[in-house]
N, C-alpha and C positions, 0 to 999 in steps of 0.2 A: 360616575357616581352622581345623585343627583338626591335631594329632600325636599320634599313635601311639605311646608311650613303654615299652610293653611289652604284647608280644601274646597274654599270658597261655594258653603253651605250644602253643601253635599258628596259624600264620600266619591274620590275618582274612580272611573270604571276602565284605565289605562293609563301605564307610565311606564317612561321609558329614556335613554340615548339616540339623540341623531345625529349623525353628522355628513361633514361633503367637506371636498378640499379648498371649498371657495369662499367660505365664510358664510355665518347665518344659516347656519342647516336647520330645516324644519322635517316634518315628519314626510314629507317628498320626497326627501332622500334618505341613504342608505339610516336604517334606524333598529334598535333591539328593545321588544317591546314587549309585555307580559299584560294580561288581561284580568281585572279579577275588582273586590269593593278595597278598596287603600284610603286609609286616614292620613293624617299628616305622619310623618315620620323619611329618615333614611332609605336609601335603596340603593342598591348596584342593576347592573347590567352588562353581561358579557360583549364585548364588538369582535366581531368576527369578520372574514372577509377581507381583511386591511393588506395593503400596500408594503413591502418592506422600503424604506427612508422613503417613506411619506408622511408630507405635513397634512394634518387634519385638523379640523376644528369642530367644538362639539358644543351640543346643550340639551339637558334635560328638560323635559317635560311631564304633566300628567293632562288627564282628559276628565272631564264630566261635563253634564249636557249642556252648559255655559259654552263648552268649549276648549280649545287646549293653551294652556300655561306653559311658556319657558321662560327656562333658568338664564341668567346671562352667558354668554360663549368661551367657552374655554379652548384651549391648544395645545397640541403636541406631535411628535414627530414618531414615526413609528423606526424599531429599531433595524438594522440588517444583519445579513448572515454574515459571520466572521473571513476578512480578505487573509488568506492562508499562500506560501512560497513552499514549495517541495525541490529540497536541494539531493545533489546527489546520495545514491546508496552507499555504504561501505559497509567495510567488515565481510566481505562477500566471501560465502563458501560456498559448498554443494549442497546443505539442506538448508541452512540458516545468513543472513543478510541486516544492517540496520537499517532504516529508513529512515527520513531526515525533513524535517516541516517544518515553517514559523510562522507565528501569527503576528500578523503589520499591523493587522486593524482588529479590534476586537466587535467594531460593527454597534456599539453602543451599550452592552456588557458584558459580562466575565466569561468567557465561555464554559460550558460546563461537562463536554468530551474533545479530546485532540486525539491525534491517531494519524497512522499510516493505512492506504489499503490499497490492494493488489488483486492482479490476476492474470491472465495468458492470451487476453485479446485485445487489449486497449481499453482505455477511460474508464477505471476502475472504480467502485462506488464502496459505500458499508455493507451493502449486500453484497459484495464479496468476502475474498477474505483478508480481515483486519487484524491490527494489534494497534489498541486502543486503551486509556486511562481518563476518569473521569477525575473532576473535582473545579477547582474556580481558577478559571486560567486566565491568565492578563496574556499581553505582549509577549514576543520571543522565540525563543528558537526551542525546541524538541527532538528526539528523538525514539525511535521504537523499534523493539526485538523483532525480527520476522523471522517466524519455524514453520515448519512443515515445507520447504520447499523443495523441488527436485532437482538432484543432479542435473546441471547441463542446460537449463531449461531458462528461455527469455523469459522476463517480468516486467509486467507495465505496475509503475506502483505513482498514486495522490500523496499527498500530505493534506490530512483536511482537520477542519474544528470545528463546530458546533454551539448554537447558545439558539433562544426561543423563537429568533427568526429564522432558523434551519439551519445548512451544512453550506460550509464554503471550502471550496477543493482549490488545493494548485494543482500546478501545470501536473502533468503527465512525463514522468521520466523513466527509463529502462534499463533493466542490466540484463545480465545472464548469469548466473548459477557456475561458482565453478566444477569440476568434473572430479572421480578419483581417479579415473583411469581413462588413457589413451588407447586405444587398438590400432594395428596396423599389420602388415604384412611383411616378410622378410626382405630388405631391400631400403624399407624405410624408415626417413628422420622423421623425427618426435620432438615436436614442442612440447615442454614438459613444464610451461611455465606457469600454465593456468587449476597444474592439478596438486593434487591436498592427501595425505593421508602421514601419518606418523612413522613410516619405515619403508624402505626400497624395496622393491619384490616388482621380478620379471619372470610372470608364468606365459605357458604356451600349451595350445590344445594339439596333438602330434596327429595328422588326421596319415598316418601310413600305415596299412593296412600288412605289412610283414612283420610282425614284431621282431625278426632277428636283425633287421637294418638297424645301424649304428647312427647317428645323430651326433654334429656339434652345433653348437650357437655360441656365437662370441658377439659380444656385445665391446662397443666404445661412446664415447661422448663428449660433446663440445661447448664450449660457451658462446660460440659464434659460429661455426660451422668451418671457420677456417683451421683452426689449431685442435686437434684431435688429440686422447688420451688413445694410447697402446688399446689394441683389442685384448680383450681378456674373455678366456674359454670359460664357456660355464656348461655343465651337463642333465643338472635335474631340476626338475619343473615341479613348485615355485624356487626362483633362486632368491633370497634375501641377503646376502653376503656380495660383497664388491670391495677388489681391490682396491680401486681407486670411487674417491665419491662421484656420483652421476651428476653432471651439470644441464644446462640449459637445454643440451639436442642430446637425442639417445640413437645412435643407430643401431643395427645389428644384420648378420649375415648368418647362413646357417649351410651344412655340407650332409650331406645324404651317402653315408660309403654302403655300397650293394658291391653282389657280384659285378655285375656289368660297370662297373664305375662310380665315379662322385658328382652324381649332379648338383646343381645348387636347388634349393626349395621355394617353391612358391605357394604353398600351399598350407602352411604354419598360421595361426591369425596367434598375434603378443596382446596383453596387456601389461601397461606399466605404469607405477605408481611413484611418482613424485616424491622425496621425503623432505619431511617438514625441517624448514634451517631454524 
């Protein structure tokens, strides 16, 4: 800002802001300036160009053919982009996640967006994708909704904020997506500790090519793989009903009776869904 208080006998034909980080800035250095006939009066001038937490110092001026007139020297600091901490995820399921930020430093004022943002390669930006809320943020801790995500799938996710000296990200932290469903093949234990869905259900695709072969599947389960629940038969695909509730490990074994005998199957692919405690 600068005024023009008298235009020393003839209207100025330039005025402006100069400044530099070293005191005394003349129009040699960095300067925003407009060209045209000015009386006395107010003016502004936009500076552009600036330093984030740099000290500058400034003075206006104007010009006519005497020559150029400045103001006495003013100071100030320009501001930074907000110091933001990205703490761990929670709440983690197979499409949906919260994300977790705080702002330490607001960088010299309010911030005016915070937000989480993410994506599937590392060092995620706002041009991925976010879940964000705007308004005038101080200090502290936040968090935010994350949807649209897939099953199963790694996330690199920021915690960042914002205000007019741009965006400040934390660190970079990662989950994975949990799953509905585990697949496996006859023979094998199932962790079943990472999967989600509201009710038990163990379907199987029968890839035997005689329909009059007879089929069992008995299924059992552990909480530690040492102490086993009883095998319990089950015959049709999906099954949702269980004796006993399903715990931590699932196993299962299946019998193939044919003419020529009872072989065991390798050839069945399971899914199995977890149910919600």
């Amino acid at each position: 800002h600068g005024n023009i208080t008298d235009i020393g006998g003839e209207n100025c034909s330039k005025r402006g802001v100069c400044w530099n980080t070293t005191g005394n800035p003349t129009v040699a250095d960095s300067k925003s300036e407009v060209t045209d006939s000015f009386g006395v009066g107010a003016f502004t001038r936009p500076m552009t160009g600036l330093t984030p937490g740099q000290h500058y110092y400034v003075r206006a001026y104007a010009y006519n053919s005497a020559g150029y007139g400045y103001g006495s020297q003013v100071e100030f600091t320009t501001g930074e982009a907000p110091t933001v901490t990205t703490q761990a995820v929670s709440d983690i399921a197979p499409v949906t996640a919260t994300g977790h930020g705080n702002i330490t430093d607001i960088g010299g004022e309010n911030c005016t967006k915070r937000g989480v943002c993410w994506n599937k390669a590392g060092n995620p930006t706002v041009a991925d994708s976010k879940s964000e809320e705007t308004g005038s943020f101080g200090t502290g801790a936040f968090e935010r909704a994350m949807t649209g995500l897939m099953p199963g799938q790694l996330y690199y996710v920021r915690a960042y904020a914002y205000n007019s000296a741009g965006y400040g990200y934390g660190a970079q932290v990662e989950f994975t997506t949990k799953t509905y469903y585990a697949t496996g093949y006859i023979g094998d234990v199932i962790d079943c500790t990472d999967l989600i869905k509201t009710y038990d259900r163990l379907e199987w695709t029968e890839e035997i090519p005689d329909p009059g072969q007879a089929i069992e599947i008995k299924i059992r389960s552990s909480p530690d793989q040492s102490t086993w629940t009883v095998w319990e038969v089950i015959y049709s695909s999906p099954c949702t009903s269980f004796g006993t509730p399903v715990q931590r490990y699932l196993e299962w074994v299946a019998t193939l009776t044919t003419e020529q005998g009872t072989p065991k199957l390798k050839d069945l692919v399971f899914s199995w869904t977890k149910k919600v405690e």
